[in-house]
N, C-alpha and C positions, 0 to 999 in steps of 0.2 A: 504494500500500500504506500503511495505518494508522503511524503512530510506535508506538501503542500498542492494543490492544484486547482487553477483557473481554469476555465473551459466556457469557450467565447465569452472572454471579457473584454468589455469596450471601455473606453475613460473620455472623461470631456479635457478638453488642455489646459497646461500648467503653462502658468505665465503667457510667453509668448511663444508655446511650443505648438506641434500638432496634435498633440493628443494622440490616443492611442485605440485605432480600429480596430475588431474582434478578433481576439486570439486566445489560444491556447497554451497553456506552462503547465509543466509542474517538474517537481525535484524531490531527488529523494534523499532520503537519511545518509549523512556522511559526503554528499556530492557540495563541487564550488560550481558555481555560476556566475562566468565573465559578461559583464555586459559591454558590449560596444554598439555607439550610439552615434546619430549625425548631429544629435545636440543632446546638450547640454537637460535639458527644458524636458524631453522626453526621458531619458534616463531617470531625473528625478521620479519622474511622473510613475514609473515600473515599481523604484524602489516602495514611492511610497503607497502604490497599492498593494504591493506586496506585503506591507506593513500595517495595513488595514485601515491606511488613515484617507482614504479616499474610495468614495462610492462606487461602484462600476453602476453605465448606464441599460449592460447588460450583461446575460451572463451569470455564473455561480462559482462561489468562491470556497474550496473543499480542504477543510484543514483534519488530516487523519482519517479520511473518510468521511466525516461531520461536516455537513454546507452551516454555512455561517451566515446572519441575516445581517448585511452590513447597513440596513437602513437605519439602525439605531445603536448609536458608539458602546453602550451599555453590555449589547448581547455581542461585543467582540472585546470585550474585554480580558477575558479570559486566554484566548487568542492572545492580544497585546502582551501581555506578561510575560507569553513564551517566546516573543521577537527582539531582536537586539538593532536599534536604529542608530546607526550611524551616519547623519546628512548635514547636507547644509542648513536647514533648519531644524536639528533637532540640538536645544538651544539648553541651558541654564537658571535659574530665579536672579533677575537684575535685583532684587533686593533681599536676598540671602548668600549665605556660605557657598563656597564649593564645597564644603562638607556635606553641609543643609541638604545643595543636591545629589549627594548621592542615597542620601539618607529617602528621600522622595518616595521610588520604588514601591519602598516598602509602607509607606503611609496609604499612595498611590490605590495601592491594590489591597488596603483591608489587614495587610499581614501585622502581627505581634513584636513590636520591634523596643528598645531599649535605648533607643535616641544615639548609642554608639556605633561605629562601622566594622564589620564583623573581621574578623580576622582577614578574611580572603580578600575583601575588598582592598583592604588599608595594604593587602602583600602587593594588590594592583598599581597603587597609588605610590607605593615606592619602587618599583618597577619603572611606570612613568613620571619618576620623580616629582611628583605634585603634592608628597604626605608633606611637605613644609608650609604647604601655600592653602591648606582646606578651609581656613580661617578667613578666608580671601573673599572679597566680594568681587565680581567680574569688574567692577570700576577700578579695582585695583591689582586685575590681575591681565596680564598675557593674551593676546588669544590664542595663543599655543595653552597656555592653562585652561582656560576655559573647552579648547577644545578634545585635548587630554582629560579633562574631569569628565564629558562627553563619552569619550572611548568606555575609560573608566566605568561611570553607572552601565553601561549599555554591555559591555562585559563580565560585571558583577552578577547579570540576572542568569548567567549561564543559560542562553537563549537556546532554544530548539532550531532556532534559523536567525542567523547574522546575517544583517544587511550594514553594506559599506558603500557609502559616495566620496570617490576621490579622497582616499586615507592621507595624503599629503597635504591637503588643505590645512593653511595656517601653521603649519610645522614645520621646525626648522629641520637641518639636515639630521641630526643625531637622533633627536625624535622622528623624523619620519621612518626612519631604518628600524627602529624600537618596532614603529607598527609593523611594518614590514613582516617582521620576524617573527612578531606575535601572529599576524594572519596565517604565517606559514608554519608555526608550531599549531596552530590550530586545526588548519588541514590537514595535517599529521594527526593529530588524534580524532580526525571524522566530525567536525563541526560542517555544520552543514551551511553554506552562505553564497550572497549572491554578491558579488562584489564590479564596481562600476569604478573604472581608474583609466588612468592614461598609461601605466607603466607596463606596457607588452609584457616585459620578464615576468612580473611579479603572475600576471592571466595564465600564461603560458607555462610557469612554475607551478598552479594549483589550480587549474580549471579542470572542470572535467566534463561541462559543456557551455556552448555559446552560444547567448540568446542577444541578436544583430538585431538593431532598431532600426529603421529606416524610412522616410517619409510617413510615418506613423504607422508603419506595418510593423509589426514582432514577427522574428522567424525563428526557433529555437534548434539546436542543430549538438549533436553529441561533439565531444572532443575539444581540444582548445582554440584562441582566437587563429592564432597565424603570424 
């Protein structure tokens, strides 16, 4: 059975993309998924249906076999928890901690939490150096911080399905290589993710197939980009 599967879904456009005519995805447990795309606009738009945060206009959206009713945020919630968002807008509290946000999650979704960051997370956080800066409010921090705390939460939830936009965004050379290497110890141990970048090597290092955007067609295609 699929981790995930779209079957004819259509989407209305993001920004000033094309949007996305009916198509069919799905991926399974343990597999990467490169995305390459003629913009920008469209890629988003994949990831973040794929993320549950966008309606399709048609179409059924089947997570483990179970169709999910996206008409209402509420009944995909559960869904949400087990996704890991990694984009250009998935953002921070302008007026709390980078602690705060990681802390979020677990408010988030109802869980039993002790206002501390659990062991694994804070081993995240020193990983990508940010455990000095959690006290930090994004006015006073980086956007490499802010977008590191990002990785961070979205990593901590140990997601069923990782979605990544462009992992180099806002980070400098030492951190970028950080994620890098994270993403590819993670395909190593069968994380299952859809991942949207410019960097050929890193697709062609852990894809295992490739789903080509183009003039707002999807075509999904086993193997790597090329």
């Amino acid at each position: 059975m699929p981790l995930l599967e779209l079957e004819g879904c259509s989407y209305a456009p993001w920004s000033q993309g094309r949007g996305l005519a009916p198509f069919s995805f799905g991926i399974e447990e343990g597999e990467t998924a490169a995305v390459v795309s003629d913009t920008n606009e469209d890629a988003h738009l994949f990831l973040r249906a794929l993320a549950g945060l966008e309606r399709p206009l048609s179409g059924s959206f089947i997570h483990r076999g179970e169709a999910l009713d996206a008409s209402d945020y509420r009944r995909v919630l559960a869904y949400k928890r087990k996704v890991g968002y990694i984009a250009s807008d998935a953002a921070v509290f302008s007026n709390r901690t980078l602690g705060e946000t990681l802390l979020f999650p677990s408010r988030y979704f109802g869980e039993a939490g002790t206002g501390v960051l659990p062991g694994e997370t804070l081993a995240l956080c020193r990983h990508f150096e940010i455990a000095e800066k959690l006290d930090l409010r994004p006015a006073q921090a980086f956007e490499e911080d802010i977008r590191l705390t990002v990785i961070v939460r979205e990593l901590a939830k140990k997601p069923d399905l990782l979605l990544v936009e462009r992992p180099s965004t806002h980070l400098d050379h030492a951190s970028h290589m950080q994620v890098l290497d994270h993403l590819r110890l993670l395909a190593g141990k069968g994380q299952t993710m859809v991942i949207y970048s410019f960097d050929r090597g890193l697709l062609n290092e852990i894809a295992t197939q490739t789903v080509t955007i183009r003039n707002g067609q999807l075509l999904q295609t086993p193997g790597k980009p090329g």
